[in-house]
Every structure is written in structure tokens, then in C-alpha cells.
N, CA, C and O atoms as CSV, one atom per row, in Angstrom:
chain,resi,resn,atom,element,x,y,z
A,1,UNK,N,N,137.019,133.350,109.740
A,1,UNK,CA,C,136.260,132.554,110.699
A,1,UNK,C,C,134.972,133.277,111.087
A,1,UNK,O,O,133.932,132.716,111.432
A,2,UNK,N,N,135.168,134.575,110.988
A,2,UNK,CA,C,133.734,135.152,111.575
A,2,UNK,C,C,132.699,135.598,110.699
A,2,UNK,O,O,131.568,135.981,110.999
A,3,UNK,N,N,133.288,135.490,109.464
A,3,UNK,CA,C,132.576,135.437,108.711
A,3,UNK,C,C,131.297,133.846,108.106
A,3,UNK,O,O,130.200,133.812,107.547
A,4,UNK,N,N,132.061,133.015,108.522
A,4,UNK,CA,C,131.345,131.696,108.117
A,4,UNK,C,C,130.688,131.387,109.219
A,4,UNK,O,O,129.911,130.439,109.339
A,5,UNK,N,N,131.101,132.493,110.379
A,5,UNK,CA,C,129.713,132.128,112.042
A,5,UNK,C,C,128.783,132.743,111.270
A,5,UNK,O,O,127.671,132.232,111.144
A,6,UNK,N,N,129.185,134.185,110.510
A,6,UNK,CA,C,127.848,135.102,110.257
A,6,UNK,C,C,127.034,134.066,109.117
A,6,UNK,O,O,125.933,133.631,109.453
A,7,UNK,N,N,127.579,133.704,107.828
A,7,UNK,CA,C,126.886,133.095,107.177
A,7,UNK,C,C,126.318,131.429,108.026
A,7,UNK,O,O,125.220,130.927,107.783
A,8,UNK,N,N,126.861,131.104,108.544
A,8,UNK,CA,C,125.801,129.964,109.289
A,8,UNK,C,C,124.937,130.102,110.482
A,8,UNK,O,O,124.277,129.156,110.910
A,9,UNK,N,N,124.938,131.232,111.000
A,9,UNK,CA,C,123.851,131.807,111.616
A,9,UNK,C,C,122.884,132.478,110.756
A,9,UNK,O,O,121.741,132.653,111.177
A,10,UNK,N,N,123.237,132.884,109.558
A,10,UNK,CA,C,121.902,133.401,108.732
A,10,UNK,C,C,120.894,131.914,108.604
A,10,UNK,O,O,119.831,131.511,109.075
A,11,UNK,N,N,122.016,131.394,107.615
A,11,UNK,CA,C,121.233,130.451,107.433
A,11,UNK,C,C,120.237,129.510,108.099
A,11,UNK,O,O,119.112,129.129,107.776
A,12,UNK,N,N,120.937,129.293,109.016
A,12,UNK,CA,C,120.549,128.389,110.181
A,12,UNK,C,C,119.097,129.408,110.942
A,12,UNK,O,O,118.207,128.888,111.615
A,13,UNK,N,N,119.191,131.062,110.581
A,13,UNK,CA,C,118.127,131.444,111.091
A,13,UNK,C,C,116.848,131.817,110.010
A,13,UNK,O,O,115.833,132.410,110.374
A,14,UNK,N,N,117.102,131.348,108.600
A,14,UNK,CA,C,116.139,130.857,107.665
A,14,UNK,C,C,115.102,129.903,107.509
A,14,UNK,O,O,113.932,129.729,107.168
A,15,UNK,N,N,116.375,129.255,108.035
A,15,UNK,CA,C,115.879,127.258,107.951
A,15,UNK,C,C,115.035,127.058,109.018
A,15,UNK,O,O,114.285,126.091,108.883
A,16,UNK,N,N,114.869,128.078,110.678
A,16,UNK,CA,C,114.224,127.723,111.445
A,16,UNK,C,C,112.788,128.647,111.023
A,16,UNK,O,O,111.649,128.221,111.214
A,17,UNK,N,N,113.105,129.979,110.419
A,17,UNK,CA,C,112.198,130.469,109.845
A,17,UNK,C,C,111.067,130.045,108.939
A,17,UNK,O,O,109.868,130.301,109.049
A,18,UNK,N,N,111.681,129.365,108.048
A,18,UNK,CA,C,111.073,128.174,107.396
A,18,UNK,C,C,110.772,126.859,108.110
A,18,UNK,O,O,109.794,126.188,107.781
A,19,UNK,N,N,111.305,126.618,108.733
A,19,UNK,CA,C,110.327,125.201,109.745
A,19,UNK,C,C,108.644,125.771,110.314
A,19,UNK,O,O,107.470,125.413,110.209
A,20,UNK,N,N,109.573,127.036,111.048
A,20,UNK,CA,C,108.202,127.400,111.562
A,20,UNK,C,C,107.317,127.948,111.272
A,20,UNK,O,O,106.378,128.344,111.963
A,21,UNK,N,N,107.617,128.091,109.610
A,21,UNK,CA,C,105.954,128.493,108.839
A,21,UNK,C,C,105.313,127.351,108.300
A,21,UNK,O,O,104.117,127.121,108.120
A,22,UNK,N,N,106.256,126.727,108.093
A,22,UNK,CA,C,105.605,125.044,107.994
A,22,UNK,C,C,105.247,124.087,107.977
A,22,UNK,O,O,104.843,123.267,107.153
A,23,UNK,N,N,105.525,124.245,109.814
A,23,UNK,CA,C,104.846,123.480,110.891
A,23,UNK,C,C,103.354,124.208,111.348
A,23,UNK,O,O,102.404,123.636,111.883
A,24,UNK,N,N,103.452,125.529,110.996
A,24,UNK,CA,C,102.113,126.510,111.090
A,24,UNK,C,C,101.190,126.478,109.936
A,24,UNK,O,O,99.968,126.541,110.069
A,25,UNK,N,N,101.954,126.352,108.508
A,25,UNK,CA,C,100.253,125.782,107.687
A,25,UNK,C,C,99.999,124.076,108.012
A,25,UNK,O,O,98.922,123.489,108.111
A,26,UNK,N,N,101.104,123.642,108.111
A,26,UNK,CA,C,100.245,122.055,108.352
A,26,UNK,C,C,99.219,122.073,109.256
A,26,UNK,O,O,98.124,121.542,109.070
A,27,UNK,N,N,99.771,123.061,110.858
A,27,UNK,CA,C,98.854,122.852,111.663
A,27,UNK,C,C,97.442,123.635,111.399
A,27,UNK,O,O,96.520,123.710,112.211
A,28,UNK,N,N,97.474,124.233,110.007
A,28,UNK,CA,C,96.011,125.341,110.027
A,28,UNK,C,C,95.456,124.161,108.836
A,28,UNK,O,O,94.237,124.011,108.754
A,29,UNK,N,N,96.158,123.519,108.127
A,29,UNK,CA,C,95.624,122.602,106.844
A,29,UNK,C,C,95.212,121.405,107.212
A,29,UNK,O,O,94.127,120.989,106.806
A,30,UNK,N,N,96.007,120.661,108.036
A,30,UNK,CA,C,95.905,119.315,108.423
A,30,UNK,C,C,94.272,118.968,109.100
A,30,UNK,O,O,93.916,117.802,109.272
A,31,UNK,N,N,93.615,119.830,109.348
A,31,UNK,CA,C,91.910,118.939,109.877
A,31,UNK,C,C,91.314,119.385,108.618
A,31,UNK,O,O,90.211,118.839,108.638
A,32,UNK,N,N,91.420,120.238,107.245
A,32,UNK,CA,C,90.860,120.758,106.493
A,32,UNK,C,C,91.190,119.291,105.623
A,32,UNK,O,O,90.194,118.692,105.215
A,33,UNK,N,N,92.360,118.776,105.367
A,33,UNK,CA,C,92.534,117.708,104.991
A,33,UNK,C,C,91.991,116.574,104.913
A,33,UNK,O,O,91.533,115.886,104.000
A,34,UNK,N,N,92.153,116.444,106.406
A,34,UNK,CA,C,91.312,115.253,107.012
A,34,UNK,C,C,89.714,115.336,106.879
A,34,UNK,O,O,89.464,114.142,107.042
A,35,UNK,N,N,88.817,115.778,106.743
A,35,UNK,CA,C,87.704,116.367,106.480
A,35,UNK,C,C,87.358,115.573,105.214
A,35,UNK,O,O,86.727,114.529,105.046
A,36,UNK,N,N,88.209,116.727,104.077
A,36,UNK,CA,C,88.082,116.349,102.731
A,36,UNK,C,C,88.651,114.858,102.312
A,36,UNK,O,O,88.424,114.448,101.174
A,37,UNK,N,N,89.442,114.002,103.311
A,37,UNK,CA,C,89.770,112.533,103.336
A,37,UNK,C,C,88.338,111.421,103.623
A,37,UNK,O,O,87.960,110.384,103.077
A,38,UNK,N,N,87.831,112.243,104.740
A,38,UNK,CA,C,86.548,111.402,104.761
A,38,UNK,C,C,85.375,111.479,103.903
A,38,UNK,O,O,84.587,110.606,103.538
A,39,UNK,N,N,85.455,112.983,103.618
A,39,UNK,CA,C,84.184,113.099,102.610
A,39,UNK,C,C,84.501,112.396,100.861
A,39,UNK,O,O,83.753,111.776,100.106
A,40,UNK,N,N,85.369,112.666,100.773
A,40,UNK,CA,C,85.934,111.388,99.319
A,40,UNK,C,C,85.662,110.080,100.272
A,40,UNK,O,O,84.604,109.583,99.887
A,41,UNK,N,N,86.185,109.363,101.321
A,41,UNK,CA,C,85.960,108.059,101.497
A,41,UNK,C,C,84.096,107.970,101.617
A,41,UNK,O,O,83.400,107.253,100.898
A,42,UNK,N,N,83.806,108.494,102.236
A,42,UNK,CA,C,82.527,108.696,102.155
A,42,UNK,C,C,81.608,108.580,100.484
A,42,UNK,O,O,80.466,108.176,100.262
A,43,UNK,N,N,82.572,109.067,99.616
A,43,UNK,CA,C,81.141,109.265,98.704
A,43,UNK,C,C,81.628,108.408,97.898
A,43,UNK,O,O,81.077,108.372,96.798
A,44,UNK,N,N,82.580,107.619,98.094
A,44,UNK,CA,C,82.962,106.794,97.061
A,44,UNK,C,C,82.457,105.088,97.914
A,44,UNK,O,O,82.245,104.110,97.198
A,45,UNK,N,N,82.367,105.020,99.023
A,45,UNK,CA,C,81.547,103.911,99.892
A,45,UNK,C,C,80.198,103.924,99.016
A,45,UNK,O,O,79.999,103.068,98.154
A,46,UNK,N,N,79.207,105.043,99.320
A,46,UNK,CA,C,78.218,105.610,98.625
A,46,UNK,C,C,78.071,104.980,97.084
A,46,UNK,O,O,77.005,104.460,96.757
A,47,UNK,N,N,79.442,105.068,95.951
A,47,UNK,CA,C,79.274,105.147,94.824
A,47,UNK,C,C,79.586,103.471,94.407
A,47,UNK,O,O,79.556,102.970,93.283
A,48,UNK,N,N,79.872,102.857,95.640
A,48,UNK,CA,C,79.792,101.275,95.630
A,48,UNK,C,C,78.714,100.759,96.299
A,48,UNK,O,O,78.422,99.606,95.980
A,49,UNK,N,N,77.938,101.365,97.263
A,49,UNK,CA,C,76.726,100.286,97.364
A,49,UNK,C,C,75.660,102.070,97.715
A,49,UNK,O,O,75.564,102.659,98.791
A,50,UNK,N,N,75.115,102.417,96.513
A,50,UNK,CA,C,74.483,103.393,96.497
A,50,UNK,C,C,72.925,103.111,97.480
A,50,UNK,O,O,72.316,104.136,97.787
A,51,UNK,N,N,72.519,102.184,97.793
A,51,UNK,CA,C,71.642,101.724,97.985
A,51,UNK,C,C,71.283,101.755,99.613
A,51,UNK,O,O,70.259,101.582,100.274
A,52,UNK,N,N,72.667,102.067,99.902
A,52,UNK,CA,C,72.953,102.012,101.908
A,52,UNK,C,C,73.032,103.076,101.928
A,52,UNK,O,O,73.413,103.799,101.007
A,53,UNK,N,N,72.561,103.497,103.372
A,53,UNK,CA,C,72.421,104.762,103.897
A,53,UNK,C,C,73.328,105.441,104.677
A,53,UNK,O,O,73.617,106.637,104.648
A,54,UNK,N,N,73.824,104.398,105.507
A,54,UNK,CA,C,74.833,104.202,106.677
A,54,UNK,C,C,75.900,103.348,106.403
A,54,UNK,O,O,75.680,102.202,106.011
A,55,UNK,N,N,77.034,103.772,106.564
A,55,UNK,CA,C,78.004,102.800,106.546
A,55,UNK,C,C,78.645,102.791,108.499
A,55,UNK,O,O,78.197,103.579,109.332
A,56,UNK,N,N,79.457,101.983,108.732
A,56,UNK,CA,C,80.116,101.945,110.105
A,56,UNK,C,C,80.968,100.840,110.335
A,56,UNK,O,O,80.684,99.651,110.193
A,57,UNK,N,N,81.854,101.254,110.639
A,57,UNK,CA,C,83.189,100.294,110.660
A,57,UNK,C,C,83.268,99.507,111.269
A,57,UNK,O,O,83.079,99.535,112.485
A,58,UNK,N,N,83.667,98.271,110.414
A,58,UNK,CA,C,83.443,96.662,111.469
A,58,UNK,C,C,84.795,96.315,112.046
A,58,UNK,O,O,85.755,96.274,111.276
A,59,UNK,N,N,84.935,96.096,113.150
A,59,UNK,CA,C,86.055,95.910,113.927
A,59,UNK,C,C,86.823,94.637,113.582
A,59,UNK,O,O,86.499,93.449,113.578
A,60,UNK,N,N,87.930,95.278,113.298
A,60,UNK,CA,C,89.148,94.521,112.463
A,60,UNK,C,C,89.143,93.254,113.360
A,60,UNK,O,O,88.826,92.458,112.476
A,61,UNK,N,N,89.256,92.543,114.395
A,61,UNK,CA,C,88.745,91.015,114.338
A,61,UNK,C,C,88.063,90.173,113.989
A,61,UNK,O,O,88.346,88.993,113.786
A,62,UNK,N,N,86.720,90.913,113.846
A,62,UNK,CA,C,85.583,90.205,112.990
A,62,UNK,C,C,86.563,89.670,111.643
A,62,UNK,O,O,86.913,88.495,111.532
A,63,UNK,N,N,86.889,90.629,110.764
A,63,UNK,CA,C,87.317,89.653,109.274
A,63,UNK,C,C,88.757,89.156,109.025
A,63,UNK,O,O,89.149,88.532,108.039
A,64,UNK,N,N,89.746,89.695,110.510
A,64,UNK,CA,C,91.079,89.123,110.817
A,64,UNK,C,C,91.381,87.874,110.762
A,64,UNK,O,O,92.276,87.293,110.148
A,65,UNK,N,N,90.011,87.246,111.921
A,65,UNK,CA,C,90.114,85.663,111.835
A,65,UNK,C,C,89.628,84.835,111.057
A,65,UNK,O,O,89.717,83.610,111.136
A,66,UNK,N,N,88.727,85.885,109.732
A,66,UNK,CA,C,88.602,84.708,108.561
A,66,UNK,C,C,89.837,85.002,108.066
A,66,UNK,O,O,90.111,84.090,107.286
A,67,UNK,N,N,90.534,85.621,108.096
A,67,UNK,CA,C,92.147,85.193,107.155
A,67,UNK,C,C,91.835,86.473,106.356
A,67,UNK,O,O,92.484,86.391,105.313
A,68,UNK,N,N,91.399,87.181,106.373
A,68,UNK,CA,C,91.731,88.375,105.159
A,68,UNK,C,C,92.838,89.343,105.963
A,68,UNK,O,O,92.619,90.161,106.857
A,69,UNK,N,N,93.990,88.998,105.390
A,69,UNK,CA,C,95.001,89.556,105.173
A,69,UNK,C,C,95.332,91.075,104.784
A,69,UNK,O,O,96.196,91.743,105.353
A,70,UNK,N,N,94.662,91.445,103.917
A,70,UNK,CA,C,94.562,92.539,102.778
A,70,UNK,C,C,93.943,93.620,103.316
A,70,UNK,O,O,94.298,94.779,103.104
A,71,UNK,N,N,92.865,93.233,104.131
A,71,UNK,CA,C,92.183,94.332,104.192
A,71,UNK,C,C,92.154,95.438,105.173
A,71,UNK,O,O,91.945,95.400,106.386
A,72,UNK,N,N,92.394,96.377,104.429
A,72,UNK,CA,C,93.219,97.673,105.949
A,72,UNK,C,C,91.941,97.793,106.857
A,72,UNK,O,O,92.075,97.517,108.050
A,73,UNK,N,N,90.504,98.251,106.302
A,73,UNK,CA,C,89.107,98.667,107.083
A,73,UNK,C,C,88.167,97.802,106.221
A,73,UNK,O,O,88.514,97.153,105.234
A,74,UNK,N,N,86.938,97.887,106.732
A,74,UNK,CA,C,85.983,97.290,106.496
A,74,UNK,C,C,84.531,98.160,107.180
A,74,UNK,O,O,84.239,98.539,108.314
A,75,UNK,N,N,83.808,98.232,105.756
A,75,UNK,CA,C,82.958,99.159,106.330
A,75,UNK,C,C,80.941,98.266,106.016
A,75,UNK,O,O,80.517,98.101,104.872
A,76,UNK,N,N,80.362,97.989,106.892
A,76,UNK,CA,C,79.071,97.792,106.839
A,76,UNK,C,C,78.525,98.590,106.399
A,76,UNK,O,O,78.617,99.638,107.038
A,77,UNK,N,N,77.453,98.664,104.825
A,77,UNK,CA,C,76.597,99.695,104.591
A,77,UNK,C,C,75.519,99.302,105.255
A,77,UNK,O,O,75.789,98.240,105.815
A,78,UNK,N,N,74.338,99.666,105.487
A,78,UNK,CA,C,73.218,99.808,105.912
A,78,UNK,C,C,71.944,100.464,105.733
A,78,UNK,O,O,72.036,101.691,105.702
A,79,UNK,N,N,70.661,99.940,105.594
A,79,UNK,CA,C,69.625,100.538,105.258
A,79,UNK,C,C,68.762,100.401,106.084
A,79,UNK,O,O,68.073,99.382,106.040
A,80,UNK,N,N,68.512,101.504,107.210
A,80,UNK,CA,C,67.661,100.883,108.243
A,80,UNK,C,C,68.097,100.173,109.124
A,80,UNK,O,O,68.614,100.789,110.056
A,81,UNK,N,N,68.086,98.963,109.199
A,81,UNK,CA,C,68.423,98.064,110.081
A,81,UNK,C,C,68.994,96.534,109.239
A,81,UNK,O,O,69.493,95.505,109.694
A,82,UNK,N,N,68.676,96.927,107.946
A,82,UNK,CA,C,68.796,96.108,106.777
A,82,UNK,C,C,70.378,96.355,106.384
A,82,UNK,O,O,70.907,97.399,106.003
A,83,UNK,N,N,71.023,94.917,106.623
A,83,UNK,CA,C,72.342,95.282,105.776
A,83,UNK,C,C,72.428,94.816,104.447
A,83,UNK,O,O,72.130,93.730,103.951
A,84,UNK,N,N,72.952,95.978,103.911
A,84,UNK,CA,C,72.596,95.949,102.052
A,84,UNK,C,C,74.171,95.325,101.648
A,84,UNK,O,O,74.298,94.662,100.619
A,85,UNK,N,N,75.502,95.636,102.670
A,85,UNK,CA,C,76.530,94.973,101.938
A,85,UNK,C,C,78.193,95.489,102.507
A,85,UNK,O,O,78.234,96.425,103.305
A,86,UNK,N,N,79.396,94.888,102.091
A,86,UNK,CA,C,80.432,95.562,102.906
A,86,UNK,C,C,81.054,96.067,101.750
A,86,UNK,O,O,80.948,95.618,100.608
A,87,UNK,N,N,81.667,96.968,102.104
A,87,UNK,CA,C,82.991,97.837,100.991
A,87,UNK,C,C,84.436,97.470,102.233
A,87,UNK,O,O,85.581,97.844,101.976
């Protein structure tokens, strides 16, 4: 019996060992992530209407109540004051 406390207290003090290094790189990785999430969404907006300067997100009611279903975001490109098109 005291032997299977010792082996499930090792373990059990691995497993928290391991949680808590891997709740510690997510928390050092996770904005490095997010970063590199926008800058791909970013250059690939870019690589569909190369021509806009600005993009900025149109608020999900605007194209809700035409019925688009599908679409998670919606982004306005922009040139100036000129809108060149949506992705």
C-alpha cells in the first residue's frame, strides 16, 4: 500500500510539473502567436485586393441582415477615402 501512495505521488508530482511548464510557454507564446495570426491575415487581405491600403472590419450586422450566413468577418479595403473592395 505504501508503496503505490509513493508511486502516485511521484507521478501525480510530474504531471503537475508538466502542467506548469505548459501553461508557462503558452503564456510566453500565445501573443507571439497572435501577432504572427494577424500579420498572415493581414498580408493575405493585401494579396486579394493589393490595391487598398487600409482594411477595417465591418460590423457583423451590416452583412448579417443580407443573409450571409457563412461569413465569420468581413473586412473593408480602402484607399484614401475610396473603397476599392471587401475580403
Amino acid at each position: 500500500m505504501n508503496s503505490m501512495v509513493k508511486i502516485g505521488g511521484t507521478l501525480f508530482g510530474f504531471s503537475a510539473i508538466a502542467a506548469l511548464l505548459l501553461a508557462g510557454t503558452n503564456q510566453v507564446t500565445s501573443p507571439v502567436i497572435e501577432q504572427l495570426n494577424i500579420k498572415a491575415s493581414n498580408e493575405a487581405r493585401i494579396a486579394v485586393l493589393p490595391e487598398a491600403k487600409d482594411f477595417k472590419q465591418v460590423d457583423k450586422s451590416a452583412y448579417a441582415s443580407a443573409g450571409a450566413k457563412t461569413a465569420m468577418e468581413v473586412y473593408e479595403g480602402a484607399n484614401g477615402s475610396d473603397t476599392v473592395g471587401y475580403t
